[in-house]
N, C-alpha and C positions, 0 to 999 in steps of 0.2 A: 429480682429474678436472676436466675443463675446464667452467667454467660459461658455460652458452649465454643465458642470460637472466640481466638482474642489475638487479633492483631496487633504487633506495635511496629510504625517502624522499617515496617518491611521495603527491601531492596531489593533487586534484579537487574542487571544490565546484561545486554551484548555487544560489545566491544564498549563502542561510544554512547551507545543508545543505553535509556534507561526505558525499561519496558514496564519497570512497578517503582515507584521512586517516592520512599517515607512517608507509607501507606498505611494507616491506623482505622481499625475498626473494630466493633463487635457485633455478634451476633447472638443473642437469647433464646432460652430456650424456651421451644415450642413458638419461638416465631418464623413467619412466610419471610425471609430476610431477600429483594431481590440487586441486585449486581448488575447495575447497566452504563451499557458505552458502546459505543462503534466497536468493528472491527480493527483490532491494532492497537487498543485503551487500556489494555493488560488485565482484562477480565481473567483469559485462560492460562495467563501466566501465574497470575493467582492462586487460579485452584488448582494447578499442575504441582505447584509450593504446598497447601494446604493438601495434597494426595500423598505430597511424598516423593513425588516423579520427578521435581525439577529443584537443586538446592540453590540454596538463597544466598543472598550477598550482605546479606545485614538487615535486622531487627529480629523481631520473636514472633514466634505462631504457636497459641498454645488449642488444643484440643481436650474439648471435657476435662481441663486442669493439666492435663498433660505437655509439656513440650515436644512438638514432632521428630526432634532429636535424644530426647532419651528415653522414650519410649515408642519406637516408631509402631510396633506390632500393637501395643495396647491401642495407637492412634486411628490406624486402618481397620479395628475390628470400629472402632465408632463412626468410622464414616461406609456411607452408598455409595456410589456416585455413578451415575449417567452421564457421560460422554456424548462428545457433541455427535461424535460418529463410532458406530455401533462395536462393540469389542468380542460381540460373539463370532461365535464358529461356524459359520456357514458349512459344512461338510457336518456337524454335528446335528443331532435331532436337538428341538427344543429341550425333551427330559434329560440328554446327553450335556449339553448347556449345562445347566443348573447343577446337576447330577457333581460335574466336575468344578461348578464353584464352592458347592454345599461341599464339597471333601477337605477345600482349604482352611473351612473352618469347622472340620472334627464332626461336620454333620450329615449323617448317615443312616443306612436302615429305616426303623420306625420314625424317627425323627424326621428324617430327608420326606419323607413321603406326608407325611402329617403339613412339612412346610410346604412343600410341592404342593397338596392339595388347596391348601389355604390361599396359597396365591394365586391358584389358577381359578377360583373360583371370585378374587378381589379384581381378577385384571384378566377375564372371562377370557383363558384361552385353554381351556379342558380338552376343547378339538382340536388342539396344533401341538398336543404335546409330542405326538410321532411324527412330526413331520421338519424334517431336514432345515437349518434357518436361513440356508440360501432360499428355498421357494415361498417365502414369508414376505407380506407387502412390508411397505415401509412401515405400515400404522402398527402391522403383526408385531413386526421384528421391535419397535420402539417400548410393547408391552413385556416382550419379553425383558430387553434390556432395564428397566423399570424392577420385572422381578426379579435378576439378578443382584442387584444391586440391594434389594432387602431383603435376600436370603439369611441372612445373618442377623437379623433384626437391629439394625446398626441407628444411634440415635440422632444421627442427621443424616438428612437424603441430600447429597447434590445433586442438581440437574442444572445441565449445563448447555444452554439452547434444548431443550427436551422436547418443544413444538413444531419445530422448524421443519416445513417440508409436508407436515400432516393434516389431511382435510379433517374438517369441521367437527364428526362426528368423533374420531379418534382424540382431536385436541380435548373434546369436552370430555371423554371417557378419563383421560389422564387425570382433568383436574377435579374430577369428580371423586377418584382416588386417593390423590392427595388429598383432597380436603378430609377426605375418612380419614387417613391416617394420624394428620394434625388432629382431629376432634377426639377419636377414640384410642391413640396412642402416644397423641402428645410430641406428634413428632417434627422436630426442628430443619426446615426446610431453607436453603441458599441456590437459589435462584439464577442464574443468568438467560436475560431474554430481550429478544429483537424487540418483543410483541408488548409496547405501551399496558394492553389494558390488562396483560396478567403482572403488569409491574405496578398498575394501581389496584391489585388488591391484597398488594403487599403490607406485613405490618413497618416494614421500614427500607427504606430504599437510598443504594448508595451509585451519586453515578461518576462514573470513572472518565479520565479526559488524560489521555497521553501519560497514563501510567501515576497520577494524583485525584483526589478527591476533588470535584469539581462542584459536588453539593451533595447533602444528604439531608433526611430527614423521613416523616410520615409523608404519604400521595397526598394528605390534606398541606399540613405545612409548607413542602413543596411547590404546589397551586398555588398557594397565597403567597407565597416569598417572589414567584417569579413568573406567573401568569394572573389575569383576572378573567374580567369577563368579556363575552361574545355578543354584540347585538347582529344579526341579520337581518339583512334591509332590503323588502323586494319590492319592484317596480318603480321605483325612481331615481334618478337622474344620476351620473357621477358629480355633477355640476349640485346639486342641492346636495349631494352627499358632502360636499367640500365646505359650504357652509354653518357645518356641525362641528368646525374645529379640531374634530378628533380622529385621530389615526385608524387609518381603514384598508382593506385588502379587496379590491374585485374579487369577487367568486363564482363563477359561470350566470347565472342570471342577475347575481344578486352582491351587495355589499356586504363585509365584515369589519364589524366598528369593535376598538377592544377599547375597555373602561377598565377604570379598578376596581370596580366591585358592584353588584347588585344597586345598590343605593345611588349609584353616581348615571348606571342603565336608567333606572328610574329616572332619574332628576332629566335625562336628555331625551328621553321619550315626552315626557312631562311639558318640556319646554319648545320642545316640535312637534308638535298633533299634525301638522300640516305633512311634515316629513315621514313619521310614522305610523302607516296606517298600518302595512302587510310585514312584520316582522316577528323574529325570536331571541330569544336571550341562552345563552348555551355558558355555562360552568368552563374555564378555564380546565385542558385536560393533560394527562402524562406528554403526550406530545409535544404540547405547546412548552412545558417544563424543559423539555428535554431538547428543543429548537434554543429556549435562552440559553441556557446554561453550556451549552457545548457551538451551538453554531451549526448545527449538524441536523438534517432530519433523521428520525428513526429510520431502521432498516426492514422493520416489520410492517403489522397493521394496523389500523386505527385502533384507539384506546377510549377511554372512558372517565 
């Protein structure tokens, strides 16, 4: 599979501090690729390198085969990118938006309007085209930025916290989007997000820890490298929980027992019928991955 982004290596410091420190990845194309770490893990310093906006201290970033440096224009027409916070024009109409991004890249007239249409009918905002993008809710304004960003039909989307801030209905309109685009366009999507359960439905996940890779892999591999499984244990005792041996967490009414896997839940339910009568078994999830491996709870919502 062709890789669209190619890390080697990569460096950044600010003074003393290294904010990205020989940092090697890929990304493939037409995969969900997601980017996660705390605040301060050099996620956005990353993609700040990989836009173009922030230069580098050493290693190499190639784009669609390209190095960022000797072709920077051919590199930008191949990337989207959605910013964590919004880069339109408030004092502009919606059409006035787009209108003046679609010109950066030679797209005008019948074309301009053919893509305008397209997108306002992929990310249903036909009724805000006239309307100014200061008086736009957060959810409005996040649709718009979204079409900005693939005016150009560009072969990877970044979005960078693209959720954050948006109820329910908006998050799912998004990723109901994107997933058209990947299905029907094939298109290569890089991720960064608070929110566990859209980083477990990623095809590969990299998580960042003080500017170095701190683990990668698939949301499967991941689970099994560094969490297992969950038993739930309700109405009895901490005192008979304790004679189960195994590592456990109070949880408002109830216990949590973690095992290493399906088989081993078995084997201790099996061998306490006395202890287990009212429980559940719950799959190891992004969270729990993302607690070992950095020390850190997520800064989003539950996941899956």
């Amino acid at each position: 599979m062709t890789e669209l982004i190619k890390i080697e290596h990569l460096q950044k410091h600010f003074g003393d501090v290294f904010a990205v420190n020989n940092l090697s990845f890929k990304v493939k194309k037409g995969e969900l690729f997601a980017f996660l770490g705390v605040n301060g893990a050099g996620k956005s310093t990353t993609i700040n390198i990989i836009c173009g906006q922030l230069a580098r201290d050493g290693g190499s970033v190639e784009i669609c085969g390209t190095d960022i440096d000797r072709d920077p224009d051919k590199v930008k027409r191949s990337l989207g990118v959605v910013f964590q916070s919004s880069v339109l024009d408030k004092e502009l109409s919606v059409r006035d938006n787009l209108e003046s991004r679609a010109a950066l890249y030679g797209i005008s007239g019948t074309a301009f309007k053919s893509r305008l249409n397209e997108l306002a009918q992929l990310l249903n905002f036909e009724d805000l085209l006239r309307r100014p993008v200061g008086k736009l809710s957060g959810g409005q304004r996040r649709r718009i930025d979204i079409a900005r960003a693939l005016f150009h039909e560009p072969e990877i989307l970044i979005l960078d916290e693209p959720t954050t801030g948006l109820d329910p209905q908006t998050r799912s309109l998004l990723w109901s989007v994107v997933e058209q685009l990947r299905r029907d366009k094939g298109m290569t999507v890089f991720l960064t997000t608070h929110y566990m359960e859209e980083a477990a439905d990623a095809d590969y996940v990299v998580i960042l820890d003080h500017g170095k890779i701190a683990a990668e892999g698939t949301p499967l591999e991941l689970k099994n490298s560094y969490t297992g499984d969950f038993i739930t244990l309700y109405g009895v005792s901490e005192d008979s929980v304790k004679t189960l041996g195994a590592p456990y967490t109070p949880v408002r009414d109830a216990f949590r027992i973690m095992v290493p896997d399906t088989a081993a839940a078995t084997e201790l339910i099996i061998g306490h019928p006395e202890i287990f009568r009212d429980y559940e078994i719950t799959k190891g999830k992004m969270d729990d991955v993302f607690l070992a491996v950095t020390g850190k709870v997520p800064e989003g919502g539950e996941d899956r």
